[in-house]
Rosetta silent file (secondary structure, phi, psi, omega in degrees, C-alpha in Angstrom):
SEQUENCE: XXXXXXXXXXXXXXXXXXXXXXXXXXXXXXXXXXXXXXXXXXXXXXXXXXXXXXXXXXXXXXXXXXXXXXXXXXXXXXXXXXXXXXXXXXXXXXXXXXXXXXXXXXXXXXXXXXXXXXXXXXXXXXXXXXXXXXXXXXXXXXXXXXXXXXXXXXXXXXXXXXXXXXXXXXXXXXXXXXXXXXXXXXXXXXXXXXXXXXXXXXXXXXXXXXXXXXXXXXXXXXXXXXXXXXXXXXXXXXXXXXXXXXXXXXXXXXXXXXXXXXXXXXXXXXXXXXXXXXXXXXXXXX
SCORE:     score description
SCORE:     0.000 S_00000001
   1 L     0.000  137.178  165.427  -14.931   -3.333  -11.549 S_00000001
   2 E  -112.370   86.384 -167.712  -11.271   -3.906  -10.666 S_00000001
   3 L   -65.796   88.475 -161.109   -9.226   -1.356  -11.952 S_00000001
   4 L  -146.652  161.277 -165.250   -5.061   -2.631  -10.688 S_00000001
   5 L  -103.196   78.332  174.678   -1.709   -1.799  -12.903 S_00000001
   6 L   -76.099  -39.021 -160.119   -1.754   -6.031  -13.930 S_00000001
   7 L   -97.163   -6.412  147.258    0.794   -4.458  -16.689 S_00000001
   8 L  -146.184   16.543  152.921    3.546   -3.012  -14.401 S_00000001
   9 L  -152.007   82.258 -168.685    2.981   -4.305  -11.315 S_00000001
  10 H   -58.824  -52.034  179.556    1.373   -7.922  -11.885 S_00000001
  11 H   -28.542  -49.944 -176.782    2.209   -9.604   -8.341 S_00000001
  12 H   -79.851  -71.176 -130.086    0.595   -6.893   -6.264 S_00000001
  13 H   -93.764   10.063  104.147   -2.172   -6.640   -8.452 S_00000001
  14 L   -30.295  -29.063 -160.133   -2.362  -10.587   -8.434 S_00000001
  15 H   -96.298  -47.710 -179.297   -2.687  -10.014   -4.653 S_00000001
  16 H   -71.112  -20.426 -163.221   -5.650   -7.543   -4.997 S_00000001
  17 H   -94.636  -26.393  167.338   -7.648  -10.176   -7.232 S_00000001
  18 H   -66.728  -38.461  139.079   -7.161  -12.974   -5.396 S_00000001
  19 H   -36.416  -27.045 -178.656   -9.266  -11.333   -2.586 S_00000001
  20 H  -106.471   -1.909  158.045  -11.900   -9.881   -4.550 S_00000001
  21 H  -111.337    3.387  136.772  -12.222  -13.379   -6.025 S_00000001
  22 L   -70.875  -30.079 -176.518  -12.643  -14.842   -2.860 S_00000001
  23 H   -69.021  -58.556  166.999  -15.074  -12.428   -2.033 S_00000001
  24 H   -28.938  -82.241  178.383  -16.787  -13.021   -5.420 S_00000001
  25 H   -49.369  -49.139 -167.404  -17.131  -16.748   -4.613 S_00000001
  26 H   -69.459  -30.831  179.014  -18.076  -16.443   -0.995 S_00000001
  27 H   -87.909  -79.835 -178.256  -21.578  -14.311   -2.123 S_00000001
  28 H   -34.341  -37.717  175.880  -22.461  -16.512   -4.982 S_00000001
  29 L   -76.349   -7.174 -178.102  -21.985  -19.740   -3.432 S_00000001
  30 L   -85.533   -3.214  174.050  -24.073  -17.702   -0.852 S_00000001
  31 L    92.039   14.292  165.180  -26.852  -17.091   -3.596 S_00000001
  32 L    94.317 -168.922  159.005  -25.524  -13.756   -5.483 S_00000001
  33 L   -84.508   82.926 -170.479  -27.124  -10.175   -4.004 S_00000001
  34 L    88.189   -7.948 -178.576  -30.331  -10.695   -3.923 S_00000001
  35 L    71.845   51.820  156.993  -30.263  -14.000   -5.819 S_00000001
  36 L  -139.768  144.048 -174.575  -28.409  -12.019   -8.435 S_00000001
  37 L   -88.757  120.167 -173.657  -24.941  -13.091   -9.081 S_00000001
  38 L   -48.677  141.945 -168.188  -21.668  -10.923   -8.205 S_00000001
  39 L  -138.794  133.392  174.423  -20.232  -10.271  -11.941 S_00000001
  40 L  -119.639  120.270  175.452  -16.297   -8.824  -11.857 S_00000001
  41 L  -110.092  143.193 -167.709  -14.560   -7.123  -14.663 S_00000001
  42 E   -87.326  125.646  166.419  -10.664   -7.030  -14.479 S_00000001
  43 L  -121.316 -168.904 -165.772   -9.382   -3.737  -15.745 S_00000001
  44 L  -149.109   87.715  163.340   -5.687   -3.218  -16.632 S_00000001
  45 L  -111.605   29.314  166.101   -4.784    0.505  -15.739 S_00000001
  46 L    34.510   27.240  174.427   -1.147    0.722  -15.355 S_00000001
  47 L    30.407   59.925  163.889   -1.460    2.703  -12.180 S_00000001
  48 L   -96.973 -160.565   97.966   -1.161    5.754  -14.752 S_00000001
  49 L   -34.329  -70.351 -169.695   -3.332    8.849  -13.495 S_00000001
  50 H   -60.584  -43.462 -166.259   -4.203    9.787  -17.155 S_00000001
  51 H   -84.027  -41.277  163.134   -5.240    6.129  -18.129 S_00000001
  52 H   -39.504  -51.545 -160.781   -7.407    5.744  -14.985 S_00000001
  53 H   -66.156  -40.465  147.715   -9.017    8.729  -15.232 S_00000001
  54 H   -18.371  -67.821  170.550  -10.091    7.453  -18.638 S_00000001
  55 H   -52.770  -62.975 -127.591  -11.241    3.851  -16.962 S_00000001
  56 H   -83.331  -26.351  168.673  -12.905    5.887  -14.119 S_00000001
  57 H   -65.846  -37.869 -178.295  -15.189    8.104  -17.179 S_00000001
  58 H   -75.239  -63.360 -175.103  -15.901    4.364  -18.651 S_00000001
  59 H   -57.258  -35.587  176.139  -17.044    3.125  -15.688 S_00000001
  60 H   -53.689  -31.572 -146.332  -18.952    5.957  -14.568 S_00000001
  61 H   -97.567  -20.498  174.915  -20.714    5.865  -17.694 S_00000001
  62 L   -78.498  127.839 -156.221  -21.924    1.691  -17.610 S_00000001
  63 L   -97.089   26.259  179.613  -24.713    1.448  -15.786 S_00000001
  64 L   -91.930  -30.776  179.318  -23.892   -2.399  -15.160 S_00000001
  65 L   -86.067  127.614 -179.084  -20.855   -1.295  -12.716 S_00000001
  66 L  -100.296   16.422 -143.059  -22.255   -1.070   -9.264 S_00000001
  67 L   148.465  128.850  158.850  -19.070   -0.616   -7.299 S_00000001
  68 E  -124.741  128.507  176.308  -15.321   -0.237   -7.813 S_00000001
  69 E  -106.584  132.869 -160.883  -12.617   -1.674   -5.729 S_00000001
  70 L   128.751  172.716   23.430   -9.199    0.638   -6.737 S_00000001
  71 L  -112.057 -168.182 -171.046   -7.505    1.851   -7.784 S_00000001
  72 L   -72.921  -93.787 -165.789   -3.592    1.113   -6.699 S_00000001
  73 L  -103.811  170.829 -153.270   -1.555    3.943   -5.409 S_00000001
  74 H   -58.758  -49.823 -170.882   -2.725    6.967   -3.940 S_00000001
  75 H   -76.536   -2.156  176.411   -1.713    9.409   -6.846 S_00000001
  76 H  -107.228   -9.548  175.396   -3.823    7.502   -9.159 S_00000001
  77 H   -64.113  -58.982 -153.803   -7.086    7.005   -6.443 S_00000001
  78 H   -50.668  -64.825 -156.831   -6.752   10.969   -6.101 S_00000001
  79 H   -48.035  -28.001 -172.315   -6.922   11.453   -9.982 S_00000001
  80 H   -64.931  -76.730 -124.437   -9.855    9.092  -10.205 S_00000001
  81 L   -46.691  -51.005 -162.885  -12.028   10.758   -7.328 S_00000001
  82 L   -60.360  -24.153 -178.979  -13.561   13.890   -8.821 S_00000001
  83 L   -84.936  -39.991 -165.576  -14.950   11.710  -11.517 S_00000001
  84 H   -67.836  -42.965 -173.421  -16.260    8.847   -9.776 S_00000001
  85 H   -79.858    9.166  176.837  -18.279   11.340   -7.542 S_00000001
  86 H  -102.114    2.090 -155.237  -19.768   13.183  -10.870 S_00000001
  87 H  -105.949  -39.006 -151.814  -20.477    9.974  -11.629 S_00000001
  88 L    54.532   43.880 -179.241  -22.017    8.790   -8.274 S_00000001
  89 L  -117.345  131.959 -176.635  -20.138    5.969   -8.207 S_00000001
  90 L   -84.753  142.715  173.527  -18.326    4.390   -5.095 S_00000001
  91 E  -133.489  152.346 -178.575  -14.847    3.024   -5.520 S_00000001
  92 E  -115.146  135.287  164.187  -13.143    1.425   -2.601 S_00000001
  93 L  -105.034  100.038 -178.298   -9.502    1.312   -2.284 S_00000001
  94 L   -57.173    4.955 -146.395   -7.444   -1.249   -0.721 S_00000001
  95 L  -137.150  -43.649  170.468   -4.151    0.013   -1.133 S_00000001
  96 L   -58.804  122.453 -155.741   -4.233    3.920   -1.090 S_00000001
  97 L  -122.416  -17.538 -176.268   -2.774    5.402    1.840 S_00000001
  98 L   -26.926  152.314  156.914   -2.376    8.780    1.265 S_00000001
  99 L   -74.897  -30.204  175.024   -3.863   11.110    4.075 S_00000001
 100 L   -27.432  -51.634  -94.195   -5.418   13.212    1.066 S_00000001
 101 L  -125.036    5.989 -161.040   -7.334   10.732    0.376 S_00000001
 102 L  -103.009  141.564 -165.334   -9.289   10.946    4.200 S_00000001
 103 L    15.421   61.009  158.288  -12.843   12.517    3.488 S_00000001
 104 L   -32.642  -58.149 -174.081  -11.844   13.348    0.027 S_00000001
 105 L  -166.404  179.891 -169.709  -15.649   13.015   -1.351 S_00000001
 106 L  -110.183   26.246  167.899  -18.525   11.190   -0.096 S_00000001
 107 L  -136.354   31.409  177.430  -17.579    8.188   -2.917 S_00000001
 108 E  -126.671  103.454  147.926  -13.882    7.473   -2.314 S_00000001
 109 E   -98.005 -177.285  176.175  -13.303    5.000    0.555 S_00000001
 110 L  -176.737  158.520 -171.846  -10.573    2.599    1.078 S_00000001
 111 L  -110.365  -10.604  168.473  -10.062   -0.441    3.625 S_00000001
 112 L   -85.287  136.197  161.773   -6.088    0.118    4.285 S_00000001
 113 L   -68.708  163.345  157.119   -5.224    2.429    7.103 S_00000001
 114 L   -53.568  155.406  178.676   -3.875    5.647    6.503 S_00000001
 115 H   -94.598   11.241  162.245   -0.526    6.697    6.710 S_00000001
 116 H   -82.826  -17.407  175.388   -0.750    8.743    9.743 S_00000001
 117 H  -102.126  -14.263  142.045   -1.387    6.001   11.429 S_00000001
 118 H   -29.546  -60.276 -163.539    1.394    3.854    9.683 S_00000001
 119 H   -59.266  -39.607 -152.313    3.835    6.531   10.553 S_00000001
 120 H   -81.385  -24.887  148.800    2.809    6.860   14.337 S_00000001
 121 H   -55.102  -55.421  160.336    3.448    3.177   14.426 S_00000001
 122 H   -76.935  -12.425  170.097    7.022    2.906   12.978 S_00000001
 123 H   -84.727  -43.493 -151.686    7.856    5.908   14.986 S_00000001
 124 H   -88.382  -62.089  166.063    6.431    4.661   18.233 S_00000001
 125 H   -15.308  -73.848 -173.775    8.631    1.188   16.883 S_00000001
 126 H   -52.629  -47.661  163.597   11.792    3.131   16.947 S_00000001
 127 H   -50.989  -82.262  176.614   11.142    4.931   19.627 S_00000001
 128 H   -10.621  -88.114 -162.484    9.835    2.166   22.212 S_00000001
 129 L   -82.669  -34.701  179.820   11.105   -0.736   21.318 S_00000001
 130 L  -102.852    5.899 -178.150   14.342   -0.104   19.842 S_00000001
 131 L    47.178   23.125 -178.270   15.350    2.933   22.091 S_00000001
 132 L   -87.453  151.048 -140.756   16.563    4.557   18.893 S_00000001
 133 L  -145.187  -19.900 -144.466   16.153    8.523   18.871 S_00000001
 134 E  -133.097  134.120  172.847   17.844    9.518   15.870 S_00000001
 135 E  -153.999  159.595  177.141   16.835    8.215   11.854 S_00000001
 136 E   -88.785  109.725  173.097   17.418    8.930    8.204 S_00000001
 137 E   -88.612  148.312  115.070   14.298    9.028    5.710 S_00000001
 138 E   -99.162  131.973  169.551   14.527    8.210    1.862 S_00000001
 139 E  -146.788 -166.768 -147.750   11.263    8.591   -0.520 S_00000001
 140 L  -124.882  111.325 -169.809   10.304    9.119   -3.070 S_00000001
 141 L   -76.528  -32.154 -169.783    9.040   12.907   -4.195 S_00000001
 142 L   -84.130   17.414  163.878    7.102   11.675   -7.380 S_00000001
 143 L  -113.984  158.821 -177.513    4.613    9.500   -5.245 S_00000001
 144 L   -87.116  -70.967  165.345    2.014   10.745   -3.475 S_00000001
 145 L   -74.487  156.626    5.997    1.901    8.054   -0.571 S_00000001
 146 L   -98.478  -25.495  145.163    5.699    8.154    0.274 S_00000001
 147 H   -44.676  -55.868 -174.787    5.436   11.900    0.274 S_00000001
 148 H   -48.002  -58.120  172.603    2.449   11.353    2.496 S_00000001
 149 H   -61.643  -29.927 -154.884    4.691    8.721    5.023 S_00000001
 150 H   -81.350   -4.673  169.424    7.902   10.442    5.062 S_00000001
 151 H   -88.559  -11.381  167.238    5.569   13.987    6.740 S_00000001
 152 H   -86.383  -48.914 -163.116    3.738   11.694    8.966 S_00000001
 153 H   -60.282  -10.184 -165.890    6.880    9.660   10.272 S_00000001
 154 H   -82.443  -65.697 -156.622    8.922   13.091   10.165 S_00000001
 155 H   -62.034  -55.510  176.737    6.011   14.845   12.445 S_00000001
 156 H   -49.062  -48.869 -154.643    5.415   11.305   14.777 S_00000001
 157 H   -61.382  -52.655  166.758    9.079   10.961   15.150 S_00000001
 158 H   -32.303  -58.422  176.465    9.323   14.856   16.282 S_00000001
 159 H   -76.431   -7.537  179.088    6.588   14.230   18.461 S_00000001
 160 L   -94.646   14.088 -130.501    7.971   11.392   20.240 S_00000001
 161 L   119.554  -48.876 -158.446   11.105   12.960   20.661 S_00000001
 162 L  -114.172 -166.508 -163.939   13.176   11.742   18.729 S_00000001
 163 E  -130.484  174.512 -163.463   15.078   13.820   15.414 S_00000001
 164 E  -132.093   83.017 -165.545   15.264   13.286   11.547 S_00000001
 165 E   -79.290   -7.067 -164.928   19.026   13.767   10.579 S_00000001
 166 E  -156.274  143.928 -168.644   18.643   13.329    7.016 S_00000001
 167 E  -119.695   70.344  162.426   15.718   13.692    4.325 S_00000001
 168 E   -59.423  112.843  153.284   16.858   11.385    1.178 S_00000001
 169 E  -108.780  134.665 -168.239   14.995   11.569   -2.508 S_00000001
 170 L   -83.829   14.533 -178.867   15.352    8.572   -4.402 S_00000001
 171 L  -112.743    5.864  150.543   13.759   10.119   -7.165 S_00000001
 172 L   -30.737   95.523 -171.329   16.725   12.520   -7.400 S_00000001
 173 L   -39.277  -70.076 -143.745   19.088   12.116  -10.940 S_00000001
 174 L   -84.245  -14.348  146.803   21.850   12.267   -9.018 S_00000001
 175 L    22.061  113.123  140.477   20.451    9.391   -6.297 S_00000001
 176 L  -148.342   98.961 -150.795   23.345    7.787   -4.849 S_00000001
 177 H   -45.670  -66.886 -170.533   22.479    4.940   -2.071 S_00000001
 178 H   -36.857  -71.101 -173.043   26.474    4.759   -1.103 S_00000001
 179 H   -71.058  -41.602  152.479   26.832    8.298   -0.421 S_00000001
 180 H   -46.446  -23.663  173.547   23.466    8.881    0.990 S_00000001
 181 H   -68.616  -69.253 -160.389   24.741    6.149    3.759 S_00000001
 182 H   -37.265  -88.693 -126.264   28.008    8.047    4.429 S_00000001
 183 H   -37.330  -55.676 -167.294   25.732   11.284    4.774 S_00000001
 184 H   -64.045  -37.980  172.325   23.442    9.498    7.161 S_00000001
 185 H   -38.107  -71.510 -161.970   26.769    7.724    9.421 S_00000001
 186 H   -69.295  -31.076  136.491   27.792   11.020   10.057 S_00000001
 187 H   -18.189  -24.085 -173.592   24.781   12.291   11.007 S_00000001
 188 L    62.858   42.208 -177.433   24.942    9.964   13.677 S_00000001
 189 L   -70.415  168.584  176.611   21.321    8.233   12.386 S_00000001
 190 L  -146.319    5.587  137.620   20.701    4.810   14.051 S_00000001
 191 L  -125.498 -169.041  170.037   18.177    4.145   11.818 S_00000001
 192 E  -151.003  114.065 -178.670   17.104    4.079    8.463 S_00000001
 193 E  -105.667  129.433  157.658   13.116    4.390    7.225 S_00000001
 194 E   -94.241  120.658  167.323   12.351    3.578    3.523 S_00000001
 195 L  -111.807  106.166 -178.277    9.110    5.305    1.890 S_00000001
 196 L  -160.125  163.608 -170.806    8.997    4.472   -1.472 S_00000001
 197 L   -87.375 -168.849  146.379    6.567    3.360   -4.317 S_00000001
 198 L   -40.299  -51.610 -162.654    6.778    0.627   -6.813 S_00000001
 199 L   -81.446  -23.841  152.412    8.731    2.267   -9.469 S_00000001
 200 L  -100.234   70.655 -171.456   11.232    3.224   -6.735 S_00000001
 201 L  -137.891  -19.753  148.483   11.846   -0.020   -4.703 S_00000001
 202 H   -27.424  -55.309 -177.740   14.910   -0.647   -6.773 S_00000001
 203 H   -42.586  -77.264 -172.220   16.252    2.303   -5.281 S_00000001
 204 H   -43.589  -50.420 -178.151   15.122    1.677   -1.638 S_00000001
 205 H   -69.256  -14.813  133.855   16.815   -2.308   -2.028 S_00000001
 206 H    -9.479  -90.359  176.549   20.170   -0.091   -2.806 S_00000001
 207 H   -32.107  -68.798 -168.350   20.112    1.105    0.299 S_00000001
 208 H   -30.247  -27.232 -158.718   19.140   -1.737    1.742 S_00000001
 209 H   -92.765  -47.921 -177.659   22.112   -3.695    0.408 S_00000001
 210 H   -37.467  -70.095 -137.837   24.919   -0.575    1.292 S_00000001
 211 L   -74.646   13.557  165.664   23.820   -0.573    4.797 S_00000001
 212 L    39.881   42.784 -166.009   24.566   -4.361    5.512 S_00000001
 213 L    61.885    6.687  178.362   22.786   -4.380    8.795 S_00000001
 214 L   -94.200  -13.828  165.108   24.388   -1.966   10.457 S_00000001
 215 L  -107.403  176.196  170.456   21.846    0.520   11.124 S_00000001
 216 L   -73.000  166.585  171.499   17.827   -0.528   11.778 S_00000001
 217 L  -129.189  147.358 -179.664   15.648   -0.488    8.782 S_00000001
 218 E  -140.381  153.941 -165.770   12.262    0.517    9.058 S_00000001
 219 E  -144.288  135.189  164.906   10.003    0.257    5.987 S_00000001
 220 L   -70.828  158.558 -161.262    6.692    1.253    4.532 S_00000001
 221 H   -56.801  -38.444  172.641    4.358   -1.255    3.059 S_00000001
 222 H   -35.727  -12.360  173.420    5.331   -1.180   -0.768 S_00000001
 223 H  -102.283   13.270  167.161    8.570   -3.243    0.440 S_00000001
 224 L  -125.007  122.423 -179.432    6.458   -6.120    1.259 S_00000001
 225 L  -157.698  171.889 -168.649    6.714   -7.916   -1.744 S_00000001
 226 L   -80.892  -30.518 -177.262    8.769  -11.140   -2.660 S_00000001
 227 H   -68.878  -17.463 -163.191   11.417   -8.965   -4.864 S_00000001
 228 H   -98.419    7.390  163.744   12.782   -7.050   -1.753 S_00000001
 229 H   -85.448  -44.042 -172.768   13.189  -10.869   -0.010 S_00000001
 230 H   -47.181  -74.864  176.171   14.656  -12.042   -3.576 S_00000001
 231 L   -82.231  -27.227  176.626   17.169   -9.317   -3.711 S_00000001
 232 L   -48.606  -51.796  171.377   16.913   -7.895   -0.531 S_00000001
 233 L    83.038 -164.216  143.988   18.454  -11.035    0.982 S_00000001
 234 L   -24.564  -74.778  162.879   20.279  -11.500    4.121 S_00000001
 235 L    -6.215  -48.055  173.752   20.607   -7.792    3.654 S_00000001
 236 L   -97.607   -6.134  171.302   16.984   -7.268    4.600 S_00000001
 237 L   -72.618  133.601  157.220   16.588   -9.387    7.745 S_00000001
 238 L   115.300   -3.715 -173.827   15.353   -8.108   10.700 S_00000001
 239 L   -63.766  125.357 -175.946   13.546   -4.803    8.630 S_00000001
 240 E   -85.898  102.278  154.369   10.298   -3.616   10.555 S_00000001
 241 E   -55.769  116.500  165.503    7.581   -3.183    8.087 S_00000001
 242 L   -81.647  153.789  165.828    4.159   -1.433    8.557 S_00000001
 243 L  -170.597  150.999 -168.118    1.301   -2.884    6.422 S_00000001
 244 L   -67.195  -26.294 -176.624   -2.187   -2.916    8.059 S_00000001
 245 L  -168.810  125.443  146.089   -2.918   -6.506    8.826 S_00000001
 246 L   -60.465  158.725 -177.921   -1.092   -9.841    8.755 S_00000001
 247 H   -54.074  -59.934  169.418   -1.622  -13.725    8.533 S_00000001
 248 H   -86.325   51.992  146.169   -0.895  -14.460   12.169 S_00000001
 249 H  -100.044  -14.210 -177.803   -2.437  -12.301   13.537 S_00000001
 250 L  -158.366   49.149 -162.723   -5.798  -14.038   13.366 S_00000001
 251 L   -74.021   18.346  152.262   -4.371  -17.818   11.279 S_00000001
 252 L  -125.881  -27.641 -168.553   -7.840  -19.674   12.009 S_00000001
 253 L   -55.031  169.758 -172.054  -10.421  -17.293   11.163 S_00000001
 254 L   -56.586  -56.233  150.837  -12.604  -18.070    8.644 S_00000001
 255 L   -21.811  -74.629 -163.750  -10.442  -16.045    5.890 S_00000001
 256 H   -60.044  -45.389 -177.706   -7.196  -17.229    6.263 S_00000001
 257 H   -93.058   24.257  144.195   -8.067  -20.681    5.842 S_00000001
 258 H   -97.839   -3.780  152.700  -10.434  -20.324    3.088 S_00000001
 259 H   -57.479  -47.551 -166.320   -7.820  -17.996    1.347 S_00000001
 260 H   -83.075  -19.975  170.030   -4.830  -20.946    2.074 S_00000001
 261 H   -83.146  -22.721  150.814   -7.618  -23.680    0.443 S_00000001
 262 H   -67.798  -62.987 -169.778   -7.856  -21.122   -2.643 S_00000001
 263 L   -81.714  -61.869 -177.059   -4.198  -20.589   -3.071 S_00000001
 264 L   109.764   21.074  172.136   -2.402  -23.321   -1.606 S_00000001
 265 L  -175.501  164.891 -163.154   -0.401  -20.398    0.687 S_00000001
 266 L   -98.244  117.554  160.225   -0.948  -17.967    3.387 S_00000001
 267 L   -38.683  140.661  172.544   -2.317  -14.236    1.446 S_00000001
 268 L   -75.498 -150.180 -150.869   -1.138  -10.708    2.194 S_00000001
 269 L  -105.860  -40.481 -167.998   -2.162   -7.957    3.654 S_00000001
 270 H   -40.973  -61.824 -170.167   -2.715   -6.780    0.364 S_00000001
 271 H   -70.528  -35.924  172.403   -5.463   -9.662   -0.514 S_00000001
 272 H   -62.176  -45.473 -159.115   -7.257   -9.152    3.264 S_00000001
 273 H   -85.431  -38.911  179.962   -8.116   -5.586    2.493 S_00000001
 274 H   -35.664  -63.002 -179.086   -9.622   -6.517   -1.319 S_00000001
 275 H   -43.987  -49.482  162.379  -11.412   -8.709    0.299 S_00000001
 276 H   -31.410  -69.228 -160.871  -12.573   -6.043    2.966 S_00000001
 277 H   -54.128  -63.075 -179.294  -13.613   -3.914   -0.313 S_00000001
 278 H   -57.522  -23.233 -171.172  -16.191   -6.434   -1.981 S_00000001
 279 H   -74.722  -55.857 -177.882  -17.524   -7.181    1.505 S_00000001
 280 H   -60.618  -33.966 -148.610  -18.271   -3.207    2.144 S_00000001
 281 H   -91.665  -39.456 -171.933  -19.332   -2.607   -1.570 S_00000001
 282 H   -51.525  -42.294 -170.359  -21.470   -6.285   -1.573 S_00000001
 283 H   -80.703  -14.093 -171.778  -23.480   -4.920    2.015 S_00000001
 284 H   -76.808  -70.188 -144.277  -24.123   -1.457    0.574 S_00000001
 285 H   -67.384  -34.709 -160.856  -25.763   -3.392   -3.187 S_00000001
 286 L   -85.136    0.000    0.000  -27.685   -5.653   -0.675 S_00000001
């Protein structure tokens, strides 16, 4: 079962299915599990916590689902977990980044790194390579993973060195991207890291647009999507992203070009780890 929020965030969750229906394909034309055939059901769970939790009691309870790859973000994996293990049922998540979420239970995995080691990576970025010392966070307080990045990048950044002049939440009423820049200017930041979810990437592409290029941008994975190139623009060139694994980084293995002869375009990061997830849940069922 594939549990993804197709009803408020179709693209990404377009992203997860096209992996798990590569995966799908790749065992069956391969003769099924066993000379049984992979069978997938598409669930539509609007990456709420209360509607999952719901799914994750349905699922538990069919004794045709062998495996779940999901859920979407972190605060809706956590709500799932307690059930899936009364359940004995594994769910894998590609997406969930949360540190919570590391040896949770002994039925919640996931195929995306964690965000300690995201963090220790854009800090180590900043640090290194850009010789910058000094940065600005905004996140998001109602998520769960961008809570999760902005205390690992605050603690790598710390540890490297370098200082945190400003703590933004975009999930604040009173939010206001202009005047959070001024704050951070005077601060003297020389960069700027975005943590933010879905439902706050509006926000975060604010920023993005105030700060014209004049400071660095550093970014968490939830900004790579096509809307923050769409609006993002100009605005958004040169912004260092973490996300766990890329095209070119490996462009001839056997995945990426049987992904680009399914699609007709080169697949995220997003679509690499689903695909991860049916592969781990397919070798366990075998």
């Amino acid at each position: 079962a594939v549990p993804m929020p197709i009803g408020t965030n179709v693209n990404s969750a377009l992203e997860v299915l096209r992996g798990v229906a590569q995966a799908q394909d790749q065992i069956n034309q391969q003769g099924g599990i066993n000379n049984v055939p992979l069978k997938v059901q598409i669930i539509n769970d609007e990456n709420k916590p209360e509607l999952a939790q719901e799914v994750a009691q349905a699922l538990g309870q069919n004794p045709q689902i062998m495996g779940v790859v999901g859920h979407y973000t972190s605060d809706v994996t956590i709500a799932t977990a307690k059930i899936y293990q009364a359940n004995n049922l594994v769910a894998i998540s590609p997406i969930s980044s949360s540190v919570k979420l590391s040896n949770l239970n002994p039925y919640i995995f996931r195929t995306v790194s964690n965000d300690f080691i995201a963090a220790r990576a854009l800090a180590q970025y900043m640090i290194e390579e850009n010789q910058q010392q000094k940065v600005a966070i905004f996140y998001n307080s109602e998520s769960e993973h961008s809570e999760s990045l902005k205390l690992e990048f605050k603690s790598a950044v710390s540890l490297a060195g370098g200082r945190v002049t400003n703590i933004f939440d975009l999930a604040d009423p009173n939010f206001n991207a202009t005047d959070s820049f001024q704050q951070a200017l005077e601060a003297d930041a020389q960069a700027l890291m975005l943590s933010t979810n879905p439902k706050k990437l509006d926000k975060a592409l604010q920023v993005i647009h105030v700060n014209r290029k004049r400071l660095s941008l550093l970014g968490g994975d939830d900004i790579y999507t096509s809307k923050t190139l769409q609006i993002g623009g100009e605005a958004a060139q040169g912004m260092v992203l973490e996300i766990p694994w890329h095209i070119n980084s490996n462009p001839k293995s056997d995945f990426a070009q049987t992904s680009n002869q399914l699609w007709g375009a080169e697949v995220s990061w997003r679509t690499a780890m689903a695909y991860d997830a049916v592969g781990a849940i397919v070798q366990g069922l075998q």
